[in-house]
Every structure is written in C-alpha cells, then in structure tokens.
C-alpha positions in Angstrom: 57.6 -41.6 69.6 56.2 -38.0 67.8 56.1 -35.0 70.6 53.7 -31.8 69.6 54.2 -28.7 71.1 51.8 -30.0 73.5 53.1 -33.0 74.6 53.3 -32.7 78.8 57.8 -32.8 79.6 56.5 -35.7 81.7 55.4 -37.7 79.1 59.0 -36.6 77.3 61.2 -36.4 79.5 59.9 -38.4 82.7 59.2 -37.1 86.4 62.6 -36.2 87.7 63.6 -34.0 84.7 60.0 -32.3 84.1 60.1 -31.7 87.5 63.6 -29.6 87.2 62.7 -27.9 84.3 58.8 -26.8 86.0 60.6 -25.6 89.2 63.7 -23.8 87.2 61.6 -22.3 84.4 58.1 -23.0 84.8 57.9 -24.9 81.9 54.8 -27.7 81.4 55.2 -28.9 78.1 57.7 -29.4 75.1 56.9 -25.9 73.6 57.7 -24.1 76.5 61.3 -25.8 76.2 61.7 -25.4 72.8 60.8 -22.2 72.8 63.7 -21.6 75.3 65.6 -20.0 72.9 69.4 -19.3 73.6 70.5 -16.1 74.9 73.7 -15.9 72.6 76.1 -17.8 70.4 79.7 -18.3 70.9 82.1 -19.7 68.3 84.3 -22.8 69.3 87.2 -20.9 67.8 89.1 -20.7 65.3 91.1 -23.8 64.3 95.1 -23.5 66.0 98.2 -25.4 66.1 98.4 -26.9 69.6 101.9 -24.5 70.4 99.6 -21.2 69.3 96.4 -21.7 71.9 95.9 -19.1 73.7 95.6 -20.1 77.9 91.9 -19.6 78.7 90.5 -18.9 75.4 87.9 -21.5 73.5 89.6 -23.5 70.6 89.6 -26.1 68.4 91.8 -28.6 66.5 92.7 -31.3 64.5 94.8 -34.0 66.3 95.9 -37.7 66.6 95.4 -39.6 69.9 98.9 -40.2 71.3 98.3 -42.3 74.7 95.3 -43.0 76.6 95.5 -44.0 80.1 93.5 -44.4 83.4 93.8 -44.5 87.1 92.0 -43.9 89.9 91.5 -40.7 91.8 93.6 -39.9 94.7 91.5 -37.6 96.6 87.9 -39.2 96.2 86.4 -42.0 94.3 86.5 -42.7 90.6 88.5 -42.5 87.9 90.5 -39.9 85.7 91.5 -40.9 82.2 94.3 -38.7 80.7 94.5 -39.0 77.1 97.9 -37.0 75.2 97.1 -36.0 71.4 99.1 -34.3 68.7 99.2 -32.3 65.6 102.4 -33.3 64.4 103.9 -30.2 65.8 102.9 -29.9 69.7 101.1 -32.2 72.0 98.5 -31.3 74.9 96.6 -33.7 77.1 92.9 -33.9 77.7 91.2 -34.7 81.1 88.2 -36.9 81.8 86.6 -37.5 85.7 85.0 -40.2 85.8 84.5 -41.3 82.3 86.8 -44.5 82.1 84.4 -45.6 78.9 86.0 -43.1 77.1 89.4 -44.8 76.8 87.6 -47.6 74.1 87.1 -45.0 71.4 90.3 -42.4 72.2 92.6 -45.4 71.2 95.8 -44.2 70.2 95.8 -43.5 65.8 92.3 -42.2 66.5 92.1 -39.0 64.7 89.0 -36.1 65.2 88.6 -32.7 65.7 88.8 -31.5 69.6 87.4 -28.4 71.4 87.3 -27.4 74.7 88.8 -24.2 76.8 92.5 -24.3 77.0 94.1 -24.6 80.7 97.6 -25.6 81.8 98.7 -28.4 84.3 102.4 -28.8 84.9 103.5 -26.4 82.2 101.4 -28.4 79.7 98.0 -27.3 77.4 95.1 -29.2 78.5 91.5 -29.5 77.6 89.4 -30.7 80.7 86.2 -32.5 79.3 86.4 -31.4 75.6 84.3 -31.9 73.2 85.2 -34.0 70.2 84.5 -35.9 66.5 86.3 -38.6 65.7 86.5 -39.2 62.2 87.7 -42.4 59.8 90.2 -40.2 57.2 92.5 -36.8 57.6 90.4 -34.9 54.7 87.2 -35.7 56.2 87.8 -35.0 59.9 90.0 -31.5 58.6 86.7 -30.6 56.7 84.5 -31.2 59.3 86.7 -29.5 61.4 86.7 -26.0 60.2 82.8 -26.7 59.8 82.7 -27.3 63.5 84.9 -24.5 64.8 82.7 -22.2 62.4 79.0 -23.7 63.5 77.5 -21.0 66.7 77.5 -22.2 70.0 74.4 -21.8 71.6 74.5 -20.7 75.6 70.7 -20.7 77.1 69.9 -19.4 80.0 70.5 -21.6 82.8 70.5 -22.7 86.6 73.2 -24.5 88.5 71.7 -27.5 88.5 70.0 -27.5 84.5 73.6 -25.8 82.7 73.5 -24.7 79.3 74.9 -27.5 77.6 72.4 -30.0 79.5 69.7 -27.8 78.3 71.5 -28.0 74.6 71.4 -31.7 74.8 67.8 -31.8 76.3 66.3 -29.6 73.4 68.5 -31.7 70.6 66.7 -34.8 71.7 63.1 -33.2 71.9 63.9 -31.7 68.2 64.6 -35.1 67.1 61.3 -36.4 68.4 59.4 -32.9 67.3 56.2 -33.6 64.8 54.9 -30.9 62.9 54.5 -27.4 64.6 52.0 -24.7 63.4 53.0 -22.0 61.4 51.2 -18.4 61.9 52.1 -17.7 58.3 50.4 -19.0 55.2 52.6 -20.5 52.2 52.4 -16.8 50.9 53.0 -14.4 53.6 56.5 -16.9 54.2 57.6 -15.8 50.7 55.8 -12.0 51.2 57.8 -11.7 54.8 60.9 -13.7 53.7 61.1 -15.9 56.9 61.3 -19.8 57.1 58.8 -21.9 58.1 58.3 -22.8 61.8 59.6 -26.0 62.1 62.5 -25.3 60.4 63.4 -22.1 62.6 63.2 -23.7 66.0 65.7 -26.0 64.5 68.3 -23.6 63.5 67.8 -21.4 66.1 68.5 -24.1 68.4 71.2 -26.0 66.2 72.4 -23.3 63.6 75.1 -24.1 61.3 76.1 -20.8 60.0 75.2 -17.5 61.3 73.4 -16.4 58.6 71.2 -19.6 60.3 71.1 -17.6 63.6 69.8 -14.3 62.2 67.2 -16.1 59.6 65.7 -18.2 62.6 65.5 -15.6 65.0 64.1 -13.0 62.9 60.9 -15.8 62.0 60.1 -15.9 65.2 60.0 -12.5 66.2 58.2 -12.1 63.2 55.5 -14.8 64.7 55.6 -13.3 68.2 54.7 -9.9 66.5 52.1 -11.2 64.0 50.6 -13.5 67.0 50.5 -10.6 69.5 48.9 -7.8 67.1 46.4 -10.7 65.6 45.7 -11.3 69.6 45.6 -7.5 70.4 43.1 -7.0 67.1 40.7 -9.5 68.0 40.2 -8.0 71.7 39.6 -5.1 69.8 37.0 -6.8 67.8 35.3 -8.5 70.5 35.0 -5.1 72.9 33.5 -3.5 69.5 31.1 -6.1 69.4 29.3 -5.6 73.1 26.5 -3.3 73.5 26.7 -0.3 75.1 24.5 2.5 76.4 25.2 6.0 74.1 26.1 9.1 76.1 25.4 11.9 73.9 25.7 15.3 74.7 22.7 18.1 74.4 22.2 21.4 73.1 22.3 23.5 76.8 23.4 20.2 78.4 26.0 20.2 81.6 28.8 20.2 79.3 27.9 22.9 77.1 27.2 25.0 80.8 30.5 23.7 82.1 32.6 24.7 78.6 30.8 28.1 79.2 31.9 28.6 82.4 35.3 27.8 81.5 37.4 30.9 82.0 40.3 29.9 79.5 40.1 28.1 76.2 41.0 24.4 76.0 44.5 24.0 74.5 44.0 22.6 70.4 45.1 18.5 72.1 42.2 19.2 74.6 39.7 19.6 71.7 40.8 17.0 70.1 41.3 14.5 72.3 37.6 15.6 74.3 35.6 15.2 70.3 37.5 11.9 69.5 36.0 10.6 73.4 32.8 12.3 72.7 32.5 10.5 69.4 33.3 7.6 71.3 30.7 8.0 74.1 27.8 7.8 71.3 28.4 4.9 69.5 26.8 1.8 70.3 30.6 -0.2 71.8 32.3 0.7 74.8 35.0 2.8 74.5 38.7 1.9 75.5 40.8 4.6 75.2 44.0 5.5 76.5 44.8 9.2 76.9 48.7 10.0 77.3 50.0 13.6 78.5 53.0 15.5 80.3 52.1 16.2 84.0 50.0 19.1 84.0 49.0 18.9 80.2 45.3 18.9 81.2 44.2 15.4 81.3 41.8 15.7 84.0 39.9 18.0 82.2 39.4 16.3 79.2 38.1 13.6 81.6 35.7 15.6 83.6 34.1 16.6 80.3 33.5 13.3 79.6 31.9 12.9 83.0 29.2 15.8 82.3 28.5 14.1 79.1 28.2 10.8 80.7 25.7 12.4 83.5 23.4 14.3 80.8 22.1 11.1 80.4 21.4 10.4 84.1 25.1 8.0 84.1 27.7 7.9 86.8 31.2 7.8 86.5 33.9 6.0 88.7 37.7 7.4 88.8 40.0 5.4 90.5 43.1 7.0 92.1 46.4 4.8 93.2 46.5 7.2 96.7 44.2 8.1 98.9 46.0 11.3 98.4 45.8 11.8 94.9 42.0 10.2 95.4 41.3 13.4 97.6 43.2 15.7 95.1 41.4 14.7 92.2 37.7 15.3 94.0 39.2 18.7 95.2 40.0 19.7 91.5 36.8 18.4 90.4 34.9 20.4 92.6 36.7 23.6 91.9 36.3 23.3 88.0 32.3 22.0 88.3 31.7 25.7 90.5 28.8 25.5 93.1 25.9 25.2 90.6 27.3 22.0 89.0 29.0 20.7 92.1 24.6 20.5 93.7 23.3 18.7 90.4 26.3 16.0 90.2 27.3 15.2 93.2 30.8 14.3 93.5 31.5 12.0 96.2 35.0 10.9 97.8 34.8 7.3 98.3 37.9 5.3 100.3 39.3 2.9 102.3 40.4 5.2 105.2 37.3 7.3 105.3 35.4 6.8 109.2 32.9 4.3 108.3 29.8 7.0 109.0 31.1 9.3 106.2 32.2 5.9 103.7 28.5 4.5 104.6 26.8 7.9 103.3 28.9 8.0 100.2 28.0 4.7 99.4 24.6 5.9 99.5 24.8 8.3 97.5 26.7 6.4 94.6 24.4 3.5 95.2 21.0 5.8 94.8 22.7 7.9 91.4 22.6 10.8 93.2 26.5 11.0 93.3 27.2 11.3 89.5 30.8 11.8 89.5 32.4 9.3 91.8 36.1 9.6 93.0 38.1 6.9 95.1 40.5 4.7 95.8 40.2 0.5 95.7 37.5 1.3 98.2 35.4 0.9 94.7 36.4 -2.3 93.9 34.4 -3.5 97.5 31.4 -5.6 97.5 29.9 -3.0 99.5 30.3 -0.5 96.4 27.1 -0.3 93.9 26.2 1.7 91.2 22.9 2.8 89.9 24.3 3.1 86.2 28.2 2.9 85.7 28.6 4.5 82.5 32.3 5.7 82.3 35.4 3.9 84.2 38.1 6.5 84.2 41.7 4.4 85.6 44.3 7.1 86.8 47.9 5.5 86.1 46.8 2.9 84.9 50.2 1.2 85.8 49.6 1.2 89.5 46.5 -1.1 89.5 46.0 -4.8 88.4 44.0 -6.1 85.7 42.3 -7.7 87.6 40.7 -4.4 90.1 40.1 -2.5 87.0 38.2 -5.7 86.0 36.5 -5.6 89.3 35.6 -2.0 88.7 34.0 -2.2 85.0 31.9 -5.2 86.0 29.9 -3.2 88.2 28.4 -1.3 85.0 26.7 -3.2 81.7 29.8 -2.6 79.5 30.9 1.0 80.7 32.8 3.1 78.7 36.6 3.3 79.8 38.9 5.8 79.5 42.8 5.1 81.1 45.3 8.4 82.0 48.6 8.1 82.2 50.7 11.2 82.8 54.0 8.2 81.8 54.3 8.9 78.1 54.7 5.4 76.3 56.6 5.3 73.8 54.8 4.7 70.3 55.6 0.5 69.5 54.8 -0.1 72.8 51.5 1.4 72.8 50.8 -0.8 70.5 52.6 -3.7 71.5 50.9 -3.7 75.3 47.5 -1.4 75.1 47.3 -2.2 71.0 43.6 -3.1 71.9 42.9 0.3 73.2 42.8 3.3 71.1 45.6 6.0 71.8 45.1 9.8 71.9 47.8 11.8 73.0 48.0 15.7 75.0 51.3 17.2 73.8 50.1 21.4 74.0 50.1 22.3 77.2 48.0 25.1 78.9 49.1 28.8 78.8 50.9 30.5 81.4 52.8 27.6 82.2 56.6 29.0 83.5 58.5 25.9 82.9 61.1 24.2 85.0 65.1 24.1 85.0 66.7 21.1 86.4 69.9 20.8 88.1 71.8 17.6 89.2 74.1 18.0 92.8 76.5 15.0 92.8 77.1 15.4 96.4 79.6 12.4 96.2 82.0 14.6 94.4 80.9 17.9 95.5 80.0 17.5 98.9 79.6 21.3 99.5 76.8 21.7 97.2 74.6 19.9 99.5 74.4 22.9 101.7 73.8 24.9 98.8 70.7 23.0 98.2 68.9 23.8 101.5 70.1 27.4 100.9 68.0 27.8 97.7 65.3 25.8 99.6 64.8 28.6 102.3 65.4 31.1 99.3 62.4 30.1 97.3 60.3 30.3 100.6 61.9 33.5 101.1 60.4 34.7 97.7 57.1 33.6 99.1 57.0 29.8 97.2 56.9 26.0 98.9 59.6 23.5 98.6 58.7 19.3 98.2 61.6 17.6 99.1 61.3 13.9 98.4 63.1 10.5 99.8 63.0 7.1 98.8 62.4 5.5 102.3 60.0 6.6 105.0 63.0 5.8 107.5 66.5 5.2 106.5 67.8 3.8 110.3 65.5 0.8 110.0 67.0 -2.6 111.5 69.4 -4.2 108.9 69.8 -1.4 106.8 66.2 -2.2 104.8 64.4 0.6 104.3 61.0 1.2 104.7 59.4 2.8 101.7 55.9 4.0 101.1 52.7 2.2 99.9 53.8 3.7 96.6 56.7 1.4 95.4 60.0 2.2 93.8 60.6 1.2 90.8 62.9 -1.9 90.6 65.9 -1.2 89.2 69.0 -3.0 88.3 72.2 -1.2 89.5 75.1 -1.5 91.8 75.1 -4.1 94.2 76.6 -2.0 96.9 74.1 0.6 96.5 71.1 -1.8 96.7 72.3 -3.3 99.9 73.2 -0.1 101.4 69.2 0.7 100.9 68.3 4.7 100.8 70.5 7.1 102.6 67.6 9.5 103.2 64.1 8.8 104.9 61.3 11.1 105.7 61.6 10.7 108.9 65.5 11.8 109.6 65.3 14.8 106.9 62.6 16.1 108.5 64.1 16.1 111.4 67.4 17.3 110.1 65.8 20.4 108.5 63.9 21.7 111.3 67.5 22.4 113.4 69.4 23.3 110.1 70.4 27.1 110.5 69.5 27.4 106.6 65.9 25.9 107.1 65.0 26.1 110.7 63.0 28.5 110.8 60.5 27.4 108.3 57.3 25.8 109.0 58.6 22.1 107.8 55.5 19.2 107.7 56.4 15.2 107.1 54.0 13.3 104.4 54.2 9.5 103.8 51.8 6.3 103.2 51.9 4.9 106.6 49.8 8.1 107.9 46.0 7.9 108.4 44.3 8.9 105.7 42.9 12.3 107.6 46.5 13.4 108.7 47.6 12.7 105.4 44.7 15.0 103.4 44.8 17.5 106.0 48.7 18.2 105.4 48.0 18.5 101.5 45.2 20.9 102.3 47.7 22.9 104.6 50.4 22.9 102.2 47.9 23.7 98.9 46.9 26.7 101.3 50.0 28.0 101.9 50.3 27.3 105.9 53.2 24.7 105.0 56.6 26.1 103.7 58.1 22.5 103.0 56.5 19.2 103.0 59.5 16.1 103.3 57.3 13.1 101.8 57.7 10.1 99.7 56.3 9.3 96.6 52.5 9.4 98.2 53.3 12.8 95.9 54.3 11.5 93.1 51.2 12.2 91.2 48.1 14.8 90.4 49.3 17.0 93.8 49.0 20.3 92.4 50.2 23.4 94.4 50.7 25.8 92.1 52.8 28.2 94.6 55.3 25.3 95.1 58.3 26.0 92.7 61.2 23.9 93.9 61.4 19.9 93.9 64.4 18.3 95.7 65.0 14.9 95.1 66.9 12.9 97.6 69.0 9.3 96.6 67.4 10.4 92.7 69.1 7.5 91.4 67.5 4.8 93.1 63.9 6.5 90.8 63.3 5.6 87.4 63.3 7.8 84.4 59.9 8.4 84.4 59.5 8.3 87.8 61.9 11.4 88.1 59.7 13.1 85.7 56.8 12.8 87.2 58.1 14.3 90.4 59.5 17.2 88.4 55.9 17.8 87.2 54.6 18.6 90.8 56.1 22.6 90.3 56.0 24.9 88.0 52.7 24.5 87.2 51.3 28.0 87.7 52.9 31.6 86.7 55.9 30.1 89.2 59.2 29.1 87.7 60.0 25.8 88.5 63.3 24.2 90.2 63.8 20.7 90.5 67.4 19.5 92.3 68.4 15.4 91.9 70.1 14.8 94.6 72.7 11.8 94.0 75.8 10.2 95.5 75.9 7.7 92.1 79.2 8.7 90.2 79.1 9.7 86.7 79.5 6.8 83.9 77.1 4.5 86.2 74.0 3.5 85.0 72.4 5.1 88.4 74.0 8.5 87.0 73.2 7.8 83.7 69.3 8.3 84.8 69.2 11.0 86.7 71.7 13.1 83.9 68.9 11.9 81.2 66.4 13.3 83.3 68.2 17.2 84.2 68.6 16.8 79.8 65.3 17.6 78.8 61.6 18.3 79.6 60.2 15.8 76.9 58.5 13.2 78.7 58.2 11.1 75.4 61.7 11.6 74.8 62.4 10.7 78.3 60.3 7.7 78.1 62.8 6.0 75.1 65.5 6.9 77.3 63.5 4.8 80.0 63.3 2.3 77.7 66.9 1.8 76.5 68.0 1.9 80.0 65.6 0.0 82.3 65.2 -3.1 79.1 61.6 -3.9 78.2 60.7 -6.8 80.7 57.4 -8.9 79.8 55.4 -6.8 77.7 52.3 -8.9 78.6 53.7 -10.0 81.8 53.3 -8.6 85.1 51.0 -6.0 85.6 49.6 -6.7 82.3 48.9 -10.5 82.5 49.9 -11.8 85.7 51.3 -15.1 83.9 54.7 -15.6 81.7 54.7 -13.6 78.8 54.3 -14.8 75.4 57.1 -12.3 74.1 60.7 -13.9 73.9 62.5 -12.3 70.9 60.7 -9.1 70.3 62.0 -6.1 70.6 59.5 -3.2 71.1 62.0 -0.2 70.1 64.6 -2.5 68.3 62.1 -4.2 66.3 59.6 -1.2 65.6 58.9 -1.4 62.0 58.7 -5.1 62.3 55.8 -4.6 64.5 54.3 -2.2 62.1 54.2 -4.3 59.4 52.8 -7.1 61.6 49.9 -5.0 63.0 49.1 -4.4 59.1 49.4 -8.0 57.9 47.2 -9.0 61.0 44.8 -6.6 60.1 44.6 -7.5 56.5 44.2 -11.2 57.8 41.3 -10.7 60.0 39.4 -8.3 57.8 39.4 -11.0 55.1 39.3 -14.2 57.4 37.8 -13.6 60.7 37.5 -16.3 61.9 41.0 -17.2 61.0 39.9 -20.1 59.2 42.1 -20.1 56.6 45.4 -19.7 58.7 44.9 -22.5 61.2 48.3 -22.6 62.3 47.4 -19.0 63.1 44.3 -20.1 65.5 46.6 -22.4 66.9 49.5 -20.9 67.8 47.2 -18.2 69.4 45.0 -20.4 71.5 48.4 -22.2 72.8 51.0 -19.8 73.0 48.5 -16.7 74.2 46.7 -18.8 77.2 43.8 -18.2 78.8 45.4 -16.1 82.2 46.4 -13.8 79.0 43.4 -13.5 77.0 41.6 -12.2 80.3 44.2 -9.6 80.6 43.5 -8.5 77.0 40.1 -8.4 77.6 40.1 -6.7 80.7 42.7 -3.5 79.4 
C-alpha cells in the first residue's frame, strides 16, 4: 500500500498507534509525522577495541559471538538471554530482557557490527539491548561497520510512552510506504536554490547517511517553509489589495490641516513620513494594513490621530482599541488634549468600555452608533454585539500583541473593509516582520521628539548586595524630594497568596523559561505588601504612596491615574496595568521589583513610562537572579542600552522564536519547524523575492502545483483566517 502526505495515521498505522501519536503530538495524518523532524543527531561512535570503551559513552564494534545463553528472570517473569562476543583481543557481554528469539541468529561464529552504550556488570563491559548487523564475511561486516558508526543518529522529540527510537522506526516504515510528495520548487528553482527535491529530503533528514546528508536536507526544507510562508504571506497581501474600499482623502482647510496648524511643535522627520506613506494609503481604493513600529514615547499616537482627522473629513469614524481600561482612558485623555476644544465639539471622542456604569456605556454607544462620536476609544467593550458603527473607516489596534486575531477580526467586520493601522511600541526585529506581519506593510518611528531628557538605568542585585535595597527607597523619596513621582512596579498583585502562586494582573507576564526554583518560589514582591511596606518605611513614609492593579474597578483605577498625572500622588506601587501609553511626564524614576521574572521588551517598555518630558529619567531593576543566569542575563541586556530594536534581537536570542504563526497569530500548530527568523535571515530574503517573482508571473500558481499544494495542506485553513485577519 502507497501513503500521501494525506493519508489519515489511522489508515497507516491503525487505531491504537494514531491515537498515541494525536494525543502526544497532535498529529492526524502521515505528513504531520514525517514532518516530525529530529531535533539532533548523535554519532554511534567511533569504532573501539572492546578493552578501550569508555564506561557510559556510545560505541561501536566489530565482534564474533562467543556464547549465547538463556534463563529465566529471577525477580519477575520472562527471560534474559546473555550473549559473550569478542574481538580477538577483549570480550564483553550483551543483555537482552525478554527477547529469547534473539538467541537463533546470535549463534556463536556469527560475526556483525554491535552498538549500544557501554555499562559494567561484575567488573565486565556490557551492552544492554544493543543494536546490531550481522554480516556473512569479515571485509564486508568491517566496511559496513565504519559506515554504521559514521551514519547520524537521529533523536526526535519524544514522550515516555512514544521514545525516540519508536518514533525512528515508525517514520522508517511510513518512508517506505511514502508516494510522491509535492515539491514547492520547480525543476529550475531546485538547481537556482541548490536544494534537493522533496521527497528525497524527508528521507535523508529522517535516515541520513553522512552529514553532509543532514545539512543538505534540512536546509531544503527550511528553504520550503520560507518560500511556502512568504508565497502564503504575499497572497494575503494580494487578496486585501483586491477589496474595495472607501478613499479618505484629506482637504485643502480640512480638520487635519486645522489640527497640524494648531500644532505647537513640528512633527519629528519619522512623523512626516510615516503620516504621508498612511495618508497615501487612506486614498487609494484597498484597505490599508499597516504596521507602525516606535520606541515608547516616539510619537505614535500622533501619527495615528492624524489619520483619524483625515478619516473624519469624510464624515468616517475611527475605532482604537486599548489592551487596559487604563491605557483605554489614557489614550482618550491624550486625544482630547491634542484635538483642543474646538476639534474635541466637531469629532466627538468617546470612551467606550467594559467597566463604564451602564448609563454612561449606553450613551456612548449612542453616540458611536449615530456618527456623531468620530473618534472612538475603548477597550473589548468594541468587539460587543451591542457596539455599531455608522461608517467604520479606520481600525487602529494598540499592541497588537495583546489581542487575538480573532477580536481584531471582530472589530474590522463592523466596517465595509476599514482601513487598519496596528501600533506597537515592541520593536520587531526586521526578518520577523516579515516572517509574521509579511502581509502588512511596515513603517517604522526611530526620531524621537525634542526635549526628550533620556533615561539611565541601573541594576541592584540585592542577592549580593543586600544593602543597596535601602538605597533604592532612598533615591525614591529623593526624586520626590526634587518635586518628581516614582512608579514602582511588581510582578504579582499579592505575593502571600495560598501555596506560594501569585496572583498577577489581568496584564500577563511573559512566560519565560528560567530556574525551576525561582518559578516555584512565584514573585517575592506584590502590590499589595510593598505598598504597605512603604508607607511605614522611615525613607518613604511620609510620602503620599497610592496602590494600582487589574483587579480594581475601572473608576478607582482611572481616578488614581488622573491623581497621579496631576501630581496629588507621589508613588503609585502597580503592576503591569502600567505597562503601556501611561504618560506622566513629571514622573522620573521607574523601580522594578523581581525584574527578572519580565521579558526583554517587557523591561523596556516599563523604562519608557519616565523620562518623557524635560525630566531625567531613572529606572532601577530590582533582582535577586545571580549573575551568569539567564534571569540576570535579561535584566543586564536591558540596564545596556536604550535601543529598543537592539533590545528586541537580544529578546530574540534569549527568549527562542516559539511558533511564528502559532499562538496569538494563528491559534493552531504552526507551519514553521526548521526556520530560523534571525539565523536564517537572508534565506528568507531570498524567499520573499523568489515568491514574489513567482506570483507576479503565475498567479495563480498554476505552473508550480506542488507549490498550490503544499500551501493548501501545510498552511490550513485555522491559518489562512489568521493571515487574513492581521
């Protein structure tokens, strides 16, 4: 019987085993498991004369079976069959449990090549289960030997129950049975890109001979996984570009060119950029999809809002959705200050969320639902039912990270195609821009605004200086003294929680692998118990000291902001609720308790929240993680520089890449299993040109069926809606 690649495992393997493999892996069908790939290789080792092996090392050999015998177990059922062999210089034994059978072919004058991990019983070498070739003449089985002690081992990865070599043997007999398998590349793009054809790399990356079989094999298929994603990411592209959409263009004495008027500072050279390449954008006849990247406080709002006004010359609305209620209420405050009064009557702008008293949240809806409200801010409270719009014509996502594909789905469909544009104040790095938002277009803010005093970062190990803890609070209550605000941030709302969990905010930390011991001890500091702390600290006592986290009504929550933006709050201990678009431009010093259990980025973005006026800034990581652990390693990358886009390969190297279309992006497995965003940069380069060059001259990928196949089967449907809805 011929398997394709989309032969159901049950059909090839039966019940019990697809089963396994389903519940281990989530695999369905004989390309999922053959595109298991192995994680590494190992050699069998070298070959060794039997007196040379090295205890607890892999090796192989050339021997003669000596004696074969078997007995029965003494301590439970079966049998064990011991089995002596020789070079001609040492002997050793080998072990088999319960394999009797074997003592029919390891007759003694049986000659082969063995390999196994060496162990000692009794003061002799032993292999326990080796594996072995037997072979009819000396010349042939030495030959074969060194071929087999040379020839990579492949490990996969595995589960207790499905181990590596039962997934070895389970992909060898699928490979045997394997048909034809589409190949993305045409007979001349193979000899153009050097790789080997499909079938034959899922053979030798699964059964290599050589090495040099290894690194061909595995660099085909990253070179399909590129070529497939980019041809994927293109024809999103394509397809957006091909809906209608309503032009926004801007007039001659329009709202925008009243608002740039008003404007008492010029927009930084990014700004005008950035703002024509979107106002070019809002006048053609597809939607846009943009994604505009800046450091915190580079001015990304702005550039937004102006697309807003043009959007509302035309009578349009426009929806931007916030993670926070929070930063929901921040963003409407800025909005307003910026419009003025006169602009602030004409447009509208409306707060619309979740936590608002259901009077106020029924007049907003109102509002947005009539077009009177022009500028609409909120929180998922737009993704509701209840939530209409007169004419959506921009989408504006803040972070995009923090929501679904499938709410900002939910958002766009209440428009007829609306313009989008995404902010992310996380700088991406530039291969995977165009590895996970390749559809979108990319504009990037790196000028930031005059005036700007910059920040200095320090790190306080406290594990090895204890003291300097103290010293922290100190230049807390001196920066208040010099008239400034302090954050102080923690990664739990409360630390003393039952079992030593803690309970962190409705903003999630970011997973990351580290110590065990630190991740069961949970955060050391919460909201709740620094607060606290501070308030009968000598240092810090007498300062006006407020609590912020997500588990606070909406109302408490935005009237402590306003407090603290007004200066009636010296220091505000809060989670990440803060994380992003607070601005206070009196605050000057960020403190950062348990640092290491944030990400890169994460730790960046915090640092953003001072310095943002005329104020020097002052940002303090706070960590017990020693120095040479990863933990350390993030925070000291962090106090190193101010570059967020240097900050964000850092993040890269150290957190690994994860899906690239999983998770937030897709929701299903993703399609990437080789590639390497960073690592394999250029590769993806020249793959985004090669799949541009094939659908500008074969759209409908006609001639490269293996091409239309491999994308239909490999990028599934749960995917291709998360393309289409970035």
């Amino acid at each position: 019987m011929t398997f394709s690649l989309d032969t159901p495992l049950v059909d090839a393997l039966g019940e019990k085993l697809a089963k396994s493999l389903a519940r281990a892996f989530e695999m369905t069908t004989v390309g999922d498991l053959v595109g298991h790939y192995p994680r590494r290789y190992a050699k069998r080792g070298d070959l060794t004369p039997i007196r040379e092996l090295p205890i607890g090392q892999p090796a192989t050999i050339v021997a003669e079976v000596k004696s074969a015998q078997s007995r029965p177990m003494r301590q439970r059922r079966g049998t064990l069959l011991e089995v002596v062999i020789g070079d001609g210089v040492g002997e050793m034994s080998l072990t088999f449990f319960g394999q009797a059978w074997r003592e029919k072919e390891l007759v003694p004058g049986a000659r082969g090549v063995f390999s196994g991990k060496v162990g000692a019983y009794r003061d002799q070498l032993q292999f326990s289960h080796p594996d072995y070739q037997l072979f009819d003449d000396e010349e042939a089985a030495r030959e074969s030997a060194e071929e087999y002690a040379e020839r990579p081992l492949p490990f996969y990865p595995a589960t207790a129950t499905l181990p590596t070599w039962k997934l070895q043997s389970i992909i060898a007999a699928l490979l045997d049975q394997l048909g034809d398998v589409p190949d993305p590349v045409t007979d001349d793009m193979r000899a153009e890109l050097k790789v080997m054809s499909a079938r034959e790399a899922l053979e030798k990356v699964h059964r290599p001979r050589t090495d040099a079989e290894v690194h061909r094999a595995r660099h085909t298929l990253r070179v399909h996984e590129a070529l497939v994603m980019q041809t994927a990411l293109l024809q999103q592209r394509q397809a957006v570009n091909e809906l209608p959409a309503t032009p926004r263009a801007a007039q001659r004495g329009g709202l925008l060119e009243v608002f740039d008027s008003s404007l008492p500072y010029d927009l930084t050279p990014d700004q005008q950029t950035v703002g024509g390449r979107i106002s070019e954008d809002l006048v053609a006849g597809a939607p846009m999809n943009r994604l505009v990247q800046g450091e915190v406080g580079s001015g990304k709002t702005l550039v937004a809002l102006r697309a807003m006004l043009q959007v509302a010359e035309s009578g349009g609305q426009s929806a931007l959705i916030a993670p926070t209620e929070v930063l929901a209420g921040q963003h409407l405050r800025s909005i307003a200050k910026m419009l003025g009064p006169s602009l602030q009557a004409e447009l509208m702008p409306t707060l619309l969320t979740g936590q608002m008293p259901a009077a106020d949240r029924r007049r907003a809806a109102l509002r947005v639902a009539s077009g009177q409200a022009r500028i609409v801010v909120g929180t998922h409270a737009l993704l509701s039912d209840k939530t209409t719009f007169a004419d959506l014509g921009l989408v504006v996502v803040d972070e995009q990270h923090r929501f679904g594909v499938e709410q900002r789905e939910t958002l766009r469909a209440k428009g007829r195609n609306p313009h989008v544009v995404v902010l992310t104040a996380t700088p991406i790095p530039r291969t995977v821009a165009m590895t996970v938002f390749g559809d979108l277009d990319v504009s990037t803010i790196r000028t930031m605004p005059a005036g700007r005093a910059g920040i200095e970062t320090f790190v306080a190990p406290i594990a090895e200086k204890p003291g300097w803890f103290a010293r922290v609070w100190q230049r807390a209550s001196e920066e208040v003294q010099k008239g400034h605000q302090v954050f102080v941030v923690c990664a739990a709302i409360d630390a003393d929680q039952a079992a030593g969990t803690a309970v962190v905010d409705d903003v999630e930390i970011d997973e990351l692998p580290g110590d065990p011991e630190e991740e069961r001890r949970g955060p050391r500091y919460g909201v709740t118990q620094v607060a606290e702390t501070l308030s009968r600290d000598p240092a810090t006592a007498a300062l006006r000291i407020r609590a912020l986290h997500g588990r606070m009504p909406g109302e408490e929550k935005d009237a402590i902001m306003r407090a603290f933006a007004g200066g009636d709050i010296d220091v505000i201990v809060a989670t990440t609720v803060i994380e992003v678009g607070v601005d206070v431009p009196n605050a000057s010093a960020m403190i950062i308790l348990d640092a290491d259990r944030f990400g890169v980025s994460q730790l960046h973005q915090l640092r953003g929240r001072v310095g943002r006026g005329g104020v020097p800034g002052l940002c303090l990581l706070v960590t017990e993680a020693l120095e040479g652990t990863p933990a350390r390693e993030r925070v000291d990358a962090v106090a190193a520089t101010l570059d967020g886009f240097e900050l964000a390969e850092v993040d890269l190297e150290l957190r690994g890449e994860g899906d690239v279309l999983g998770g937030s992006q897709s929701g299903s497995r993703s399609s990437l299993r080789l590639l390497r965003v960073i690592k394999d940069a250029s590769l993806i380069e020249k793959a985004r040109g090669l799949a541009e060059r094939v659908l500008s001259e074969d759209p409908t990928l006609a001639a490269h069926p293996g091409l239309a196949a491999i994308l239909d089967a490999r990028i599934g449907t749960e995917e291709r809606a998360a393309l289409r809805k970035n």
